[in-house]
C-alpha positions as CSV (number, residue, x, y, z in Angstrom):
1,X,-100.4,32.2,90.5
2,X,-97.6,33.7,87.8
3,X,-98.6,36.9,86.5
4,X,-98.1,36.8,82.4
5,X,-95.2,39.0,82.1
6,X,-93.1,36.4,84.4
7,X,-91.0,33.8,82.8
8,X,-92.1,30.1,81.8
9,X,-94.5,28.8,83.9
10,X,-93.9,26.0,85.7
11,X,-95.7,22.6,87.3
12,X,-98.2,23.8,90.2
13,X,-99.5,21.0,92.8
14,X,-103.1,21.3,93.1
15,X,-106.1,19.0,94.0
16,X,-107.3,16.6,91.6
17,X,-110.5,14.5,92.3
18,X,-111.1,12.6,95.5
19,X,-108.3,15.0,96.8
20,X,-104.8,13.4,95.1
21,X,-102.3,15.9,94.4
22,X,-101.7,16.3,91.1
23,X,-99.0,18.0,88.9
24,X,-100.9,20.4,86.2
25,X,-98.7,22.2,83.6
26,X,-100.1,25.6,82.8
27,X,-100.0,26.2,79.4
28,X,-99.5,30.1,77.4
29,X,-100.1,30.7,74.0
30,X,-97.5,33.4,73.9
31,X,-93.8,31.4,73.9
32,X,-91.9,33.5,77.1
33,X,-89.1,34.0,74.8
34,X,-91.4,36.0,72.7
35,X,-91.7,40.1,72.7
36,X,-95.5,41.4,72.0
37,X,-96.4,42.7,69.2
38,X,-95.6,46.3,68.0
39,X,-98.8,47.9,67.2
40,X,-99.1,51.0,65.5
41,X,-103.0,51.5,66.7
42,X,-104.5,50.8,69.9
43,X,-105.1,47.2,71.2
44,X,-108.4,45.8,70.5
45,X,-111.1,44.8,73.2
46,X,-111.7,40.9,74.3
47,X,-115.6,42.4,72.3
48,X,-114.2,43.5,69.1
49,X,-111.7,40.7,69.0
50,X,-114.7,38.3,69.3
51,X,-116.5,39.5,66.8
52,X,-113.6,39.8,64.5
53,X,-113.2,36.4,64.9
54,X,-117.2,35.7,64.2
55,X,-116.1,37.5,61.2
56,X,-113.4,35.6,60.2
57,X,-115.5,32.3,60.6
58,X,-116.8,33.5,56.8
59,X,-113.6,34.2,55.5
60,X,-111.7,31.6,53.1
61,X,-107.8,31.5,53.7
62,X,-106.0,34.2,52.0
63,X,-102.8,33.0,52.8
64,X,-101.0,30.1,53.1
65,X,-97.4,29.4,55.2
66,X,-95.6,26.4,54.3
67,X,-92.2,24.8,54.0
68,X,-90.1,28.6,53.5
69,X,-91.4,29.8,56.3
70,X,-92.0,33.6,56.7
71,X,-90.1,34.9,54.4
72,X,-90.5,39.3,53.4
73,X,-92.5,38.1,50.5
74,X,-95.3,36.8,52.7
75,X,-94.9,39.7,55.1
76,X,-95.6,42.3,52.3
77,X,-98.6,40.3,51.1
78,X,-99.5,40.1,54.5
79,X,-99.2,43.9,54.4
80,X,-101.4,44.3,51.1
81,X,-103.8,42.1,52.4
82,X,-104.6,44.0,55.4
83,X,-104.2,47.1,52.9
84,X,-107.1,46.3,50.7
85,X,-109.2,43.9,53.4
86,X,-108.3,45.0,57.1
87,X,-109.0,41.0,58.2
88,X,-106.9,38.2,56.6
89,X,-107.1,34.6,57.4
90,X,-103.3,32.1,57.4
91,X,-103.2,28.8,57.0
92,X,-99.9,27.4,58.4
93,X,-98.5,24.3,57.1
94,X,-96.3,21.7,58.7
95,X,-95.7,23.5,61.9
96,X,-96.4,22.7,65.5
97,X,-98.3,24.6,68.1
98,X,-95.1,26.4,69.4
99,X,-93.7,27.4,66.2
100,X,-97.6,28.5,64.9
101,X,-97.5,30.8,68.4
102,X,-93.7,32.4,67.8
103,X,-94.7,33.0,63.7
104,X,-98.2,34.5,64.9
105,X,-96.1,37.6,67.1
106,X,-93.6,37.5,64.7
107,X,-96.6,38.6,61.4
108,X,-98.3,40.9,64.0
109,X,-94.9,42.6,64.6
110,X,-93.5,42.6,61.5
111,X,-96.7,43.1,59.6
112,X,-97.7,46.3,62.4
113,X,-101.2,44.1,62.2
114,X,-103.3,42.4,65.7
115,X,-103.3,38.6,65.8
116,X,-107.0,38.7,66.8
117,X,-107.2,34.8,67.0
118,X,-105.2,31.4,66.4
119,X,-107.4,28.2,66.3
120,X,-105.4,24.8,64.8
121,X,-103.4,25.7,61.9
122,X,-105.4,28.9,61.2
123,X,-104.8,32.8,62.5
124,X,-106.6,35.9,61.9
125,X,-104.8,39.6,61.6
126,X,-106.4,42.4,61.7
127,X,-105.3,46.2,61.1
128,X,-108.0,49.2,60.2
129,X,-107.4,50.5,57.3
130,X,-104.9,54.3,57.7
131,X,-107.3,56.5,56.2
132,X,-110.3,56.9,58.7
133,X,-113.1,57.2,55.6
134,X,-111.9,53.9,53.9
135,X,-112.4,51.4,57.0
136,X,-114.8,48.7,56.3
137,X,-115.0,46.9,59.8
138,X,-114.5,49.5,62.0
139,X,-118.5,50.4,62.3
140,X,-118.9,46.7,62.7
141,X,-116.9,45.6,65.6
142,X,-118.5,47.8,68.6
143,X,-118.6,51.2,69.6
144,X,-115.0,51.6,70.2
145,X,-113.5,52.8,67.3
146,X,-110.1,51.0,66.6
147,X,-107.3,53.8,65.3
């Protein structure tokens, strides 16, 4: 098996039922073209990304990318979004699976947030709030503190 950091993955030949060979694509989410995201805290745990997630079930859509794509104007309200709520649900419009993948690293990059989870055309950031005595969800997801 690849590990992640290698390049495209490729076809593997494994055993299907009653024993046929079968081609099986293996799928990423992450495009291999793509760079992780830049972080400016520490990366979450698989925990506190789940029940970020169970958080952001709740949420409405904050934001919505369409047709212009991401443009600085979106990033920055990404930005004050995060700012004032630390979670913030996308919606993205008109754009397939690959594309919704590549603009996912490229908010969490540019927007020095965590893509905590894609499902469809929705995505979830999250970045704590800077000032340790103003974070909302930090006593909520786990005993980790997230800086």
């Amino acid at each position: 098996m690849e590990s992640s950091s290698a390049g495209p993955l490729t076809p593997n030949k494994v055993d299907g039922p009653r024993g046929v060979r079968e081609n099986v694509t293996l799928r990423r989410f992450r495009p291999a073209s793509a760079s992780p995201p830049i972080m400016n805290h520490r990366t979450l745990t698989g925990a506190q990304k789940t029940r970020l997630r169970g958080l952001g079930q709740k949420l409405a859509v904050s934001l919505k990318l369409g047709k212009g794509g991401l443009t600085p104007a979106l990033v920055e309200a990404v930005r004050e979004q995060l700012r004032t709520r630390e979670l913030v649900k996308l919606r993205f419009y008109g754009a397939d699976r690959e594309e919704r993948a590549a603009l996912c690293l490229r908010i969490a990059s540019e927007g020095g947030c965590e893509c905590v989870g894609a499902a469809g055309h929705t995505a979830l950031f999250f970045r704590p709030h800077p000032e340790p005595a103003l974070r909302r969800l930090t006593a909520d997801i786990g005993q980790n503190e997230v800086h």
